[in-house]
N, C-alpha and C positions, 0 to 999 in steps of 0.2 A: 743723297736722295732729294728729288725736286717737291717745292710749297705741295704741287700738285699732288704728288704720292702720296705724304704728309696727312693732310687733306681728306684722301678717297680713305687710307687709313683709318682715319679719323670717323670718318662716315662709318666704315665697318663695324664701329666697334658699336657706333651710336644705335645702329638698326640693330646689332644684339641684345644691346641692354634694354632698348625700348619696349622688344617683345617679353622677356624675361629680368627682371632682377641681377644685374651682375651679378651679386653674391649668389647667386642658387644655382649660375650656371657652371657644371665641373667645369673646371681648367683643359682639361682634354675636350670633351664640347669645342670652349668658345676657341680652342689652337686648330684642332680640324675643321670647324665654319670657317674662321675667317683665312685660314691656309687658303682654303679652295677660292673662297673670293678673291684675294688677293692672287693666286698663279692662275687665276682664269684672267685678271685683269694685266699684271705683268708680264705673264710666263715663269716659268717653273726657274729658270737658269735667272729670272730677271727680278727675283727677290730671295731675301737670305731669312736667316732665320732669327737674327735680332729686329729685323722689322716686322715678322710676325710675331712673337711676341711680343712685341710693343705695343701692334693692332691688337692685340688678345688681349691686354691688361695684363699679362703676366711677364713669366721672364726666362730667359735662356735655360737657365736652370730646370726649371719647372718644366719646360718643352722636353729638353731630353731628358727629364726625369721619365717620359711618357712615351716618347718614342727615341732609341736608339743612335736615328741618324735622319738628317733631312731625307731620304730617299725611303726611310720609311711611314715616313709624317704622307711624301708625297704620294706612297701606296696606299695609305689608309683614304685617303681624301678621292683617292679615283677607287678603292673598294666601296665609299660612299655612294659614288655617281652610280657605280653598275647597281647598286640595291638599289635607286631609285627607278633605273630602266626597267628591272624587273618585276617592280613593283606595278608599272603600265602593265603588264599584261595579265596580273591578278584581277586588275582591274577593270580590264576589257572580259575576261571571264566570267567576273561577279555579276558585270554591268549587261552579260549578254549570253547567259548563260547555254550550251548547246547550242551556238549559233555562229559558227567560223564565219560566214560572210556577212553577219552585220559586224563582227570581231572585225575582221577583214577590212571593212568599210569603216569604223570607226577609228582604224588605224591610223588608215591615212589620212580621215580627216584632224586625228593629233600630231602627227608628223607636220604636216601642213603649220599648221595653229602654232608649233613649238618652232618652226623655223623663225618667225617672226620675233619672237621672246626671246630666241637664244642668238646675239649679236656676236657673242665670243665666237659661238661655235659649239662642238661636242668639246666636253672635256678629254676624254680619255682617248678622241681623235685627235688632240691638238697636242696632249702628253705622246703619243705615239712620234710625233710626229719631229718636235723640239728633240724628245732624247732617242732620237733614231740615229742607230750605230756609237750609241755607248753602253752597250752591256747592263742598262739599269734591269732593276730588277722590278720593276712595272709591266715591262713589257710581257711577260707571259701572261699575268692580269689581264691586259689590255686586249693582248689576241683571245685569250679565252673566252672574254665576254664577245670580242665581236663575233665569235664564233656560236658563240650559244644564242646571241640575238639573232643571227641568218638562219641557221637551225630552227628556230622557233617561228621566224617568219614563213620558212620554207615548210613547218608542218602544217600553219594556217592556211597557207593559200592551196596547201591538198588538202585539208580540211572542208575549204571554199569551194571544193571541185576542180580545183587549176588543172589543165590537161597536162602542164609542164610548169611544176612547182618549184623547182629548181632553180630554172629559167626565170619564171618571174620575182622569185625572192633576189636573184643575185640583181634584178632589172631593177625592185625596188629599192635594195639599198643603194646600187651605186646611184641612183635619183639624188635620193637622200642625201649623200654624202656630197654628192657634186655640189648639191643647191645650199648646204652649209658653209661649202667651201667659197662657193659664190656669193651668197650673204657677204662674209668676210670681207672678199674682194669688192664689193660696190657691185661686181655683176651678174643680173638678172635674167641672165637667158635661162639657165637652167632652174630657177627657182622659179621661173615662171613653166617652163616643161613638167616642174615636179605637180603643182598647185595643177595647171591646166590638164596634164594629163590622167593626174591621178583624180584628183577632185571632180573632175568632170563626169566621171563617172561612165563614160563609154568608153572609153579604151581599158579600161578597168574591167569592165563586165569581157568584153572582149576576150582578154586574157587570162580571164580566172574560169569562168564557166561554159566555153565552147559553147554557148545558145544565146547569138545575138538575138533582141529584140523584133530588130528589121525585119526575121525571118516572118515574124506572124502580119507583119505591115505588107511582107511582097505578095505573099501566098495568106491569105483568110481562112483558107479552110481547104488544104489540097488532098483530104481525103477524097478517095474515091475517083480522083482523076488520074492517072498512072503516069501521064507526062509531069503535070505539076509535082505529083510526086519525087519522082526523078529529077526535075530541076530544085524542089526544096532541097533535097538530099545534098545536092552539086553544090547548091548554092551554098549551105550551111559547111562543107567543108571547107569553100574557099572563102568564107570570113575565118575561118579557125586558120586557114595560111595566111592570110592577110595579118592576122593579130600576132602569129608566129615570127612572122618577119620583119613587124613591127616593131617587137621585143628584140629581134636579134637587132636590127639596127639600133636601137635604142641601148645596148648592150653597148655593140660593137664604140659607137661614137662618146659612152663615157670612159670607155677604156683607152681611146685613143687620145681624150682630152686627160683625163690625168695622168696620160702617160707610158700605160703597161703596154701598149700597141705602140711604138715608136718609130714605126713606116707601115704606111699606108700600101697593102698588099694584094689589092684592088678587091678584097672584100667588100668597101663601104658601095663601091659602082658597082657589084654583082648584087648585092642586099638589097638596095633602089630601083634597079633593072626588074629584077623576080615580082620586087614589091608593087612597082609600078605596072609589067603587066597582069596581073592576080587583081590590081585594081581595076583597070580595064574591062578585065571578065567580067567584074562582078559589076559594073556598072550598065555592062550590054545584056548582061540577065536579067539584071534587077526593071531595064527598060521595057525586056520582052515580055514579063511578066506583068508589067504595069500595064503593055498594052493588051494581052490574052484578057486581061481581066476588068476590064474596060465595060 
């Protein structure tokens, strides 16, 4: 093991005892904290378990006095992670009680905020990811959770009124997931699609509640007028296909970048094609309207 490991080791153990008293912290405590520091920092196959114990202050002994086998030390540390994911959404509950779309909106703006904080990455994506195609027994852990997290997203954003909930849960996580992944890698495209498009707050409203804003900027008041009427109506549909297609591109282009899409089936040209004339429309409406109302 290099000075460097040694070292961060080292540090692990300092920032335990600084906030607690060595002696007060169980042994199982301070071997599941500093496990998970340590395979977030190494990888899981890239540290053994006399050098976590060693980081722990204790000793091999004592480790599997407590857990059975490295592979269940490494479950306990990612059953860790998911209790704190779902701890966020106690929290967005508490903090916003009866209210899915500020829920909704504070979501993203902590997804956002925790990209930054989290340089590793998700733990229990990066576990997935190392012991993919060895029969560990984490893995059912790890799909569970991501399954209960998309589930949960997916009740909020119908919660939030989403016309297609489904849709933008599976749009949000693979954001999410791209822009972690990108983190990692040094690149920013997608991390800045996640912050710009979600943070932004209009393609958000877009897709979650079918009543852009615009609507009341093009049309003031088309009570009472039966053409305006008719064009609010036209008009408000084809922002709800515009935001539609927006989504499905936005789908389609992180599935093809991590992979799951592995040729190009000229879906991404037919998705830009639609999207692009749907934009058109609504820009020669939104003009016609600008001028009636002159």
């Amino acid at each position: 093991m290099s000075r460097t490991s040694s070292a961060k080791k080292s540090e692990t153990s300092s920032e335990i005892s600084a906030a607690v008293p060595e002696d007060r912290i169980p042994p199982r405590e301070r071997i599941v904290s500093t496990a998970s520091e340590l395979f977030r920092e190494h990888g899981i196959r890239g540290i053994g378990v006399d050098a976590i114990a060693d980081a722990a202050s204790t000793n091999k002994m004592t480790l599997y006095r407590h857990f059975g086998s490295k592979d269940e030390l490494v479950c306990e540390t990612l059953r860790r992670a998911s209790e704190k994911a779902d701890a966020i959404w106690r929290d967005l509950e508490a903090a916003h009680p009866g209210d899915p779309s500020a829920q909704l909106d504070v979501w993203v703006e902590m997804r956002a905020q925790c990209l930054n904080g989290e340089p590793a990455g998700c733990d229990l994506a990066n576990a997935a990811i190392e012991l993919k195609g060895e029969g560990h027994p984490a893995h059912e852990m790890i799909e569970r959770h991501k399954a209960e997290q998309r589930d949960r997203l997916a009740a909020l954003c119908s919660a939030a009124g989403a016309r297609e909930p489904q849709l933008l849960a599976d749009t949000l996580t693979l954001l999410l997931e791209g822009a972690r992944v990108s983190r990692q890698d040094g690149c920013r495209q997608l991390l800045r699609s996640f912050r710009q498009g979600l943070q932004g707050g209009d393609r958000l409203f877009h897709l979650t509640s079918g009543e852009p804003y615009r609507l009341h900027a093009v049309f003031p008041s088309p009570e009472g007028d039966v053409e305006a009427e008719m064009n609010y109506v036209y008009l408000k549909r084809l922002y709800a296909r515009r935001a539609e297609l927006e989504a499905k591109l936005e789908l389609h282009d992180a599935r093809y970048c991590f992979g799951e899409e592995e040729v190009d089936d000229g879906t991404d040209s037919d998705l830009r094609q639609r999207l692009s004339e749907v934009s058109d429309e609504i820009a020669a409406l939104e003009n016609r309207a600008a001028t009636a109302w002159r």
